[in-house]
Kinemage of the C-alpha trace (Angstrom):
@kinemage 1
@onewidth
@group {chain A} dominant
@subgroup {mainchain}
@vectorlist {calphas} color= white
{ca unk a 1} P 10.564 -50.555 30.170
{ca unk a 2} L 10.900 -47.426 32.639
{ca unk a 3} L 11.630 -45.626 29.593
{ca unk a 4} L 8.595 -46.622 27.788
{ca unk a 5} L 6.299 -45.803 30.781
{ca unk a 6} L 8.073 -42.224 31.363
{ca unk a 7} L 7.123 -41.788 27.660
{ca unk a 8} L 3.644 -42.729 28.112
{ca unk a 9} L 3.379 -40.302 31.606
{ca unk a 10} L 4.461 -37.414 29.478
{ca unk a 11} L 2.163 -38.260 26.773
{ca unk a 12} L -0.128 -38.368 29.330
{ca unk a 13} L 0.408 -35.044 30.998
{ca unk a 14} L 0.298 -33.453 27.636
{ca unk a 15} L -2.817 -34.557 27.093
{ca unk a 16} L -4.285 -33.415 30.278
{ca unk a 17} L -2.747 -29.962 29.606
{ca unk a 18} L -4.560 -29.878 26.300
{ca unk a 19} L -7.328 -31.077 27.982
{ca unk a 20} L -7.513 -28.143 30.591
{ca unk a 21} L -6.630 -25.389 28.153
{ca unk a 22} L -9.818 -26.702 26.303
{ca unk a 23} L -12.072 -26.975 29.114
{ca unk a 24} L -10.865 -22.913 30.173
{ca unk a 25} L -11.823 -21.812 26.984
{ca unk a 26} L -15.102 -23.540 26.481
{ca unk a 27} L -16.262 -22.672 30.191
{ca unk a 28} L -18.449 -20.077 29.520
{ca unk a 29} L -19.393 -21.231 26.180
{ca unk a 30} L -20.604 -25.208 26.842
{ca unk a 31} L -21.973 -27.196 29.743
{ca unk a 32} L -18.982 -29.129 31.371
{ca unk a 33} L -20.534 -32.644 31.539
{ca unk a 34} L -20.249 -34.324 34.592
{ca unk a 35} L -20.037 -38.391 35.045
{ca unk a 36} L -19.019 -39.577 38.453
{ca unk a 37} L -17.949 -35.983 40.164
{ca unk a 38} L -14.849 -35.949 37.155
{ca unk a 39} L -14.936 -33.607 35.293
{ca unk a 40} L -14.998 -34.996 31.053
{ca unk a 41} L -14.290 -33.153 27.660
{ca unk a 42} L -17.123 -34.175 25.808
{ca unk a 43} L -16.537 -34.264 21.692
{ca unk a 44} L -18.074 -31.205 20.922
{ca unk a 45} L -15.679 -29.026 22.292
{ca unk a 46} L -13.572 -29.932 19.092
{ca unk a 47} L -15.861 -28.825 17.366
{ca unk a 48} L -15.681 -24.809 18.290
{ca unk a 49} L -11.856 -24.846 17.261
{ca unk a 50} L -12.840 -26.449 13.864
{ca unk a 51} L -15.824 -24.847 13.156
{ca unk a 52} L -14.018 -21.343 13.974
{ca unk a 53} L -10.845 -22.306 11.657
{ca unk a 54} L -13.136 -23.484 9.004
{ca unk a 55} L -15.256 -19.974 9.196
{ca unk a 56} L -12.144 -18.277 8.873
{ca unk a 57} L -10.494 -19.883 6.007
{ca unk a 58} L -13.708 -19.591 4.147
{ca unk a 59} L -13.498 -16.118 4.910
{ca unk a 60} L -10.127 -15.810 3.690
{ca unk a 61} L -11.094 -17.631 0.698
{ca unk a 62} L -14.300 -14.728 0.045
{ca unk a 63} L -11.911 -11.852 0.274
{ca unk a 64} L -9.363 -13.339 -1.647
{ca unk a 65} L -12.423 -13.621 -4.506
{ca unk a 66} L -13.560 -10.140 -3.185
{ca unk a 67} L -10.008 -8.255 -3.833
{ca unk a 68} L -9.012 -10.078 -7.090
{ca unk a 69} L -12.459 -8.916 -8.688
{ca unk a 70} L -11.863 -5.420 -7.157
{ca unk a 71} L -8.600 -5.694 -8.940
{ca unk a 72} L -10.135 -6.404 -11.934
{ca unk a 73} L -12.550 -4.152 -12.177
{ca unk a 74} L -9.922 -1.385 -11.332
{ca unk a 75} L -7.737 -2.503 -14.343
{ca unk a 76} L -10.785 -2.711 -16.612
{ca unk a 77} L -11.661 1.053 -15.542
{ca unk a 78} L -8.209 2.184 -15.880
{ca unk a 79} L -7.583 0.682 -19.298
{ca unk a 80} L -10.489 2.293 -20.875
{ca unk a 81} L -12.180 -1.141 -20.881
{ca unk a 82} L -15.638 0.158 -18.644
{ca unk a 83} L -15.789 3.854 -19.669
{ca unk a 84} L -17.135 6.569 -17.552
{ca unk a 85} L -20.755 7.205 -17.776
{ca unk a 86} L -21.019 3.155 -18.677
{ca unk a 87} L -23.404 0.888 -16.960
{ca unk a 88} L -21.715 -2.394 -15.929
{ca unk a 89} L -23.554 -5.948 -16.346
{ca unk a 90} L -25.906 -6.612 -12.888
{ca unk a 91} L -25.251 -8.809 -9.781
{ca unk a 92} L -26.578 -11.878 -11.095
{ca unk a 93} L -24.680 -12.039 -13.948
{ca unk a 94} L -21.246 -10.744 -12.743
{ca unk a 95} L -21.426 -13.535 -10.380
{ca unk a 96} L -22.117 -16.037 -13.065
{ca unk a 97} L -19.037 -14.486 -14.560
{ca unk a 98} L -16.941 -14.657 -12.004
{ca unk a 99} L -18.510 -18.135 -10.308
{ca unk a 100} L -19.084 -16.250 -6.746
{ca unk a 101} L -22.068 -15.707 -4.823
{ca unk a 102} L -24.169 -12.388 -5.222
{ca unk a 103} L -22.700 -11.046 -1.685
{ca unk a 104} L -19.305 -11.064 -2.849
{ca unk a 105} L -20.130 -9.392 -6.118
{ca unk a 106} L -21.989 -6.851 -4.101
{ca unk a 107} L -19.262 -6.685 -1.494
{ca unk a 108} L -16.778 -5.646 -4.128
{ca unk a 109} L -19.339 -2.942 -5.753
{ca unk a 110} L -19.712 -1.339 -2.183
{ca unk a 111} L -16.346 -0.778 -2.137
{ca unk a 112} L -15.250 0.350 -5.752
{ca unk a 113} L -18.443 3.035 -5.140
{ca unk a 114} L -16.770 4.049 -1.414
{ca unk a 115} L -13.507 4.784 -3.418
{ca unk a 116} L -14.927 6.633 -6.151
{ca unk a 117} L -15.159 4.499 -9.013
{ca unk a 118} L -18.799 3.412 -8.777
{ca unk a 119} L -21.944 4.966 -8.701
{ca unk a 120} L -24.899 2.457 -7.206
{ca unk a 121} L -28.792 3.200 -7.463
{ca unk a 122} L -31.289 1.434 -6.463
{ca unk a 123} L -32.568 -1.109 -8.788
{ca unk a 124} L -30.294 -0.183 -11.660
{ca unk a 125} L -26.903 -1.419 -13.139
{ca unk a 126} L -23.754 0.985 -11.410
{ca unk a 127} L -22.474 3.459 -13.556
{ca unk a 128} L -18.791 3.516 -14.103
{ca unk a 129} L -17.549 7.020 -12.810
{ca unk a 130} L -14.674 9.910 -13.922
{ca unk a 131} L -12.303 8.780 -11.294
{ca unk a 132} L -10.592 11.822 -12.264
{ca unk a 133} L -13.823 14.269 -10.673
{ca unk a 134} L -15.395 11.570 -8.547
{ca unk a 135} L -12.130 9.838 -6.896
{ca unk a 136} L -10.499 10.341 -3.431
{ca unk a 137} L -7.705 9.769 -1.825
{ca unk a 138} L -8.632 5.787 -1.551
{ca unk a 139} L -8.882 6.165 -5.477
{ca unk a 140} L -4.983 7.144 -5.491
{ca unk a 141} L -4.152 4.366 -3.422
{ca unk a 142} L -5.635 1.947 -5.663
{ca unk a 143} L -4.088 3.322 -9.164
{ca unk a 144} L -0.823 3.405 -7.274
{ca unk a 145} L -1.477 -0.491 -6.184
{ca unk a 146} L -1.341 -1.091 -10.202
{ca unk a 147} L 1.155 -0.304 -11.576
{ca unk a 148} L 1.109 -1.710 -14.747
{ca unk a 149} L -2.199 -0.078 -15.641
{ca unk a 150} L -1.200 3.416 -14.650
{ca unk a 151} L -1.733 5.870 -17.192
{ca unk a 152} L 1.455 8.299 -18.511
{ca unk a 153} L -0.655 11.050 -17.585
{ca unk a 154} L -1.390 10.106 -13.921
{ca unk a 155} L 2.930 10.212 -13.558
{ca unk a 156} L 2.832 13.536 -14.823
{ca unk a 157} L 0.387 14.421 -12.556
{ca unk a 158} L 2.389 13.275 -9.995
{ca unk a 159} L 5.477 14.842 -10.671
{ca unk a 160} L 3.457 17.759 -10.355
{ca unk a 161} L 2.543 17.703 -7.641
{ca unk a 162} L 5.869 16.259 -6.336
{ca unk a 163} L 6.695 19.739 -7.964
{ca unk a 164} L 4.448 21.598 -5.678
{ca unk a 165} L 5.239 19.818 -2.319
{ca unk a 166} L 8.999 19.281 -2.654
{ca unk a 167} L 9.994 22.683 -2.348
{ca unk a 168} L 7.673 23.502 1.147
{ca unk a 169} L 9.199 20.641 2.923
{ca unk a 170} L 12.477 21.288 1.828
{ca unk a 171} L 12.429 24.297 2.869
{ca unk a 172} L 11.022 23.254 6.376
{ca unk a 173} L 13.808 20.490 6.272
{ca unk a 174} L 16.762 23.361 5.697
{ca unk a 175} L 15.167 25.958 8.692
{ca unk a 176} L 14.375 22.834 10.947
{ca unk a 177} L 16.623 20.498 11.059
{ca unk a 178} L 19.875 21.694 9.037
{ca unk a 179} L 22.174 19.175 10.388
{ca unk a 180} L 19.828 16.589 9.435
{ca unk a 181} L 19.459 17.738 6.163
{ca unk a 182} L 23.433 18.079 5.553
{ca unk a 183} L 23.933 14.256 7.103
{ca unk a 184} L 21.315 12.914 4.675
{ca unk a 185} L 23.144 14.989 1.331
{ca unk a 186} L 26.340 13.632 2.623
{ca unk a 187} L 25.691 10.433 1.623
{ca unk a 188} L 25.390 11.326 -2.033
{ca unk a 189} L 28.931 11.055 -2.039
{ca unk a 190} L 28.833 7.234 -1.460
{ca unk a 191} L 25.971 6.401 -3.795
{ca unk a 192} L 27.014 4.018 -6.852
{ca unk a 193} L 26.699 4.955 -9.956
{ca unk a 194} L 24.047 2.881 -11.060
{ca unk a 195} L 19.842 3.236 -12.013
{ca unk a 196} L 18.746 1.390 -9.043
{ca unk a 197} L 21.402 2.580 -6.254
{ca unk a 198} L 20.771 6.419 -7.503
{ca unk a 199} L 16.703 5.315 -7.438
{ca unk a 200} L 16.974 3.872 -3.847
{ca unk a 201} L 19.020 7.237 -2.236
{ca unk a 202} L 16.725 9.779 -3.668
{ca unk a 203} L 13.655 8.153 -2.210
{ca unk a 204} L 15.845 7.890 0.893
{ca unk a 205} L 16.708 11.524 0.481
{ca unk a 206} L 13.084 12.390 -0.173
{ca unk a 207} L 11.569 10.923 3.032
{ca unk a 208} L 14.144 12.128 5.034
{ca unk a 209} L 13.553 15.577 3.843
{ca unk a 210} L 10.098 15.346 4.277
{ca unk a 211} L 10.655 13.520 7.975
{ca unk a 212} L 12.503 16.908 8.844
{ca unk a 213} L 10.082 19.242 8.196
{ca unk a 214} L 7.814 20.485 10.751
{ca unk a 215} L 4.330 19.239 9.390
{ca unk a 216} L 4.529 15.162 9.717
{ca unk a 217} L 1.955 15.183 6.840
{ca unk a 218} L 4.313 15.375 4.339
{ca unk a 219} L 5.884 11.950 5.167
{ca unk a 220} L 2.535 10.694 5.285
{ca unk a 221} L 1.752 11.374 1.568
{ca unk a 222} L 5.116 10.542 0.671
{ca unk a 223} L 5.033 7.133 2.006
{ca unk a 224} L 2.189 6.306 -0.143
{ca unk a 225} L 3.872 6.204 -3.750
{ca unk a 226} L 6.941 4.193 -2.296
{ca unk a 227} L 6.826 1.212 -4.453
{ca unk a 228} L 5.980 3.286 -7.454
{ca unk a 229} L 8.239 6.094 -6.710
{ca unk a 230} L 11.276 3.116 -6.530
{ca unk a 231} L 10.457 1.837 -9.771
{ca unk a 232} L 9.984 4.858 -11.978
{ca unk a 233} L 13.414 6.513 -10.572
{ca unk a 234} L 14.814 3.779 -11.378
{ca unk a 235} L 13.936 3.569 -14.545
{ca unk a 236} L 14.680 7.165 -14.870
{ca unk a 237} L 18.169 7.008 -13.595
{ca unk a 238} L 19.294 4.727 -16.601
{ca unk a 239} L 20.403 7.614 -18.151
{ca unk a 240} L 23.728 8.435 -16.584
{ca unk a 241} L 23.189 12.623 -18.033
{ca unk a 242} L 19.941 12.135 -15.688
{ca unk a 243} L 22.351 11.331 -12.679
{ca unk a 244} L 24.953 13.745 -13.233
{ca unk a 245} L 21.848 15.994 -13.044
{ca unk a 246} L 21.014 14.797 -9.921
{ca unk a 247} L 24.586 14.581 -8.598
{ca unk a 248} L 25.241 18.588 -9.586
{ca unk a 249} L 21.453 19.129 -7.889
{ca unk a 250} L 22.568 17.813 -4.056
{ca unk a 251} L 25.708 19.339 -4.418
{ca unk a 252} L 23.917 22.888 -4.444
{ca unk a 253} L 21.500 21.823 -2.304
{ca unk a 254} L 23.794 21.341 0.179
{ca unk a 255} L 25.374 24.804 -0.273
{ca unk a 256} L 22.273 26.069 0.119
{ca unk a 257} L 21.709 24.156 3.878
{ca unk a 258} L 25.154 25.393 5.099
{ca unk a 259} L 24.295 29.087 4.165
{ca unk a 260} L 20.924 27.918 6.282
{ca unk a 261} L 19.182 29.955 3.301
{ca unk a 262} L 15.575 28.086 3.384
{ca unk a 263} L 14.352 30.503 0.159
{ca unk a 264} L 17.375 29.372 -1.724
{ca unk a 265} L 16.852 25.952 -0.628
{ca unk a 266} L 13.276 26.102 -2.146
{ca unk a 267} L 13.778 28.124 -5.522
{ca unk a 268} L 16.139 25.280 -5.962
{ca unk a 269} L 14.068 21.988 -5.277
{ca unk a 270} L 11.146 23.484 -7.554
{ca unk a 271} L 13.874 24.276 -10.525
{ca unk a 272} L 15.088 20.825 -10.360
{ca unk a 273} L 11.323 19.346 -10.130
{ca unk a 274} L 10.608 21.202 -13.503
{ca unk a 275} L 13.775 20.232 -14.520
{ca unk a 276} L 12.724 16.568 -14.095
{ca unk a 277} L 9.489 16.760 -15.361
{ca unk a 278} L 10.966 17.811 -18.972
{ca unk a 279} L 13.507 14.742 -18.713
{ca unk a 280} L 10.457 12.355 -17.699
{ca unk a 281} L 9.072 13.380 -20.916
{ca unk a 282} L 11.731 13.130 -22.894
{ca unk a 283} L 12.411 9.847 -21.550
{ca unk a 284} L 8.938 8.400 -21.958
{ca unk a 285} L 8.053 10.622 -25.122
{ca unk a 286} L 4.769 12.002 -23.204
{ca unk a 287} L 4.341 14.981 -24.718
């Protein structure tokens, strides 16, 4: 019986805990009703809680509608499928399409014309833009975000430009932090031979290069094709003559940090970039 009744006191003092937290959060929000100088939680102090988690799963549940229609309409853009210079169908009847409310459909047109892929005027159906002229750098995040739908010639474009970054913050790596450098080309020496091991130390290698160069912007753009850099080096490392490559590349790259020569350093990181561009064609037949 004592049992039972310590049970039912520590029920009890939960409840009045409960209880208090409630009544400190509603203070300045409800009238504390009064009956008899005690102080009582009246019902609708449930209701805040509830109403609140309610608002916010229906919120979840509009940008959850918002993003997978943005994703859509990306992938439709990106395959070709809404052309540049093309108007798309209105409001009213993308929502009827997609079984939303106007305000999401308009929510998610906002946003594709902030990041370049829309054009909106008043009283007229958007126009589908270039992305190519009209993007920005939210328009790079996106492609990147979809991966499947990324054109060959957007990876070229990237290698590119991997060609004309590389070299700088190698170079910065090899006069800033040598040591650094020669620690992270070390560990080449341990990598397995295998696609996705090779994949996973030369993005390792790549931000760590980039993290020991002087500008931090470097990183910064780096860290923004992660996913997609992982995947296509792994897919390029399949090829073991592609790794060998690779394997003969930090080995003189590391020559070139102990002789602390930054030029040599950089002539060599832009070769090797060309160099991969060529096998990325090859390898994908993008000619």
């Amino acid at each position: 019986m004592g049992k039972r009744q310590n049970r039912h006191l520590c029920k009890r003092q939960q409840q009045e805990n409960v209880a208090q937290v409630v009544c400190l959060i509603n203070r300045k929000l409800l009238k504390l009703v009064k009956y008899k100088d005690k102080l009582v939680i009246p019902r609708i102090n449930l209701v805040l809680p509830v109403l609140f988690y309610a608002n916010k799963r229906r919120d979840l549940t509009i940008m959850r509608a918002s993003d997978k229609i943005e994703k859509l309409f990306i992938q439709k853009i990106l395959k070709g499928e809404f052309a540049p210079g093309t108007q798309i169908p209105s409001e009213r009847e993308l929502a009827t399409a997609f079984k939303v409310g106007r305000p999401v459909i308009r929510e998610v047109l906002q946003r594709l014309e902030r990041d370049g892929w829309l054009t909106i005027r008043h009283n007229q159906r958007a126009t589908v833009n270039d992305y190519w002229k009209e993007g920005n750098l939210m328009t790079i995040a996106h492609i990147l975000n979809e991966e499947d739908s990324i054109p060959n010639e957007f990876i070229i474009h990237l290698l590119e430009l991997r060609k004309n970054l590389s070299p700088s913050y190698v170079k910065g790596a090899v006069l800033h932090k040598p040591m650094a450098v020669i620690s992270l080309l070390k560990e080449s020496e341990n990598v397995a031979d295998n696609p996705v091991s090779f994949a996973e130390y030369d993005w390792h290698l790549q931000r760590g290069l980039a993290a020991a160069a002087p500008n931090p912007i470097y990183l910064l753009i780096l860290n923004s094709f992660g996913d997609l850099y992982l995947k296509l080096a792994t897919y390029y490392f399949t090829e073991a003559s592609y790794r060998n490559a690779s394997k003969s590349y930090y080995m003189k790259l590391m020559e070139a940090v102990l002789e602390k020569d930054g030029d040599k350093a950089e002539q060599l990181v832009h070769s090797m970039m060309e160099q991969s561009i060529k096998m990325w064609q090859e390898q994908t037949a993008v000619k």
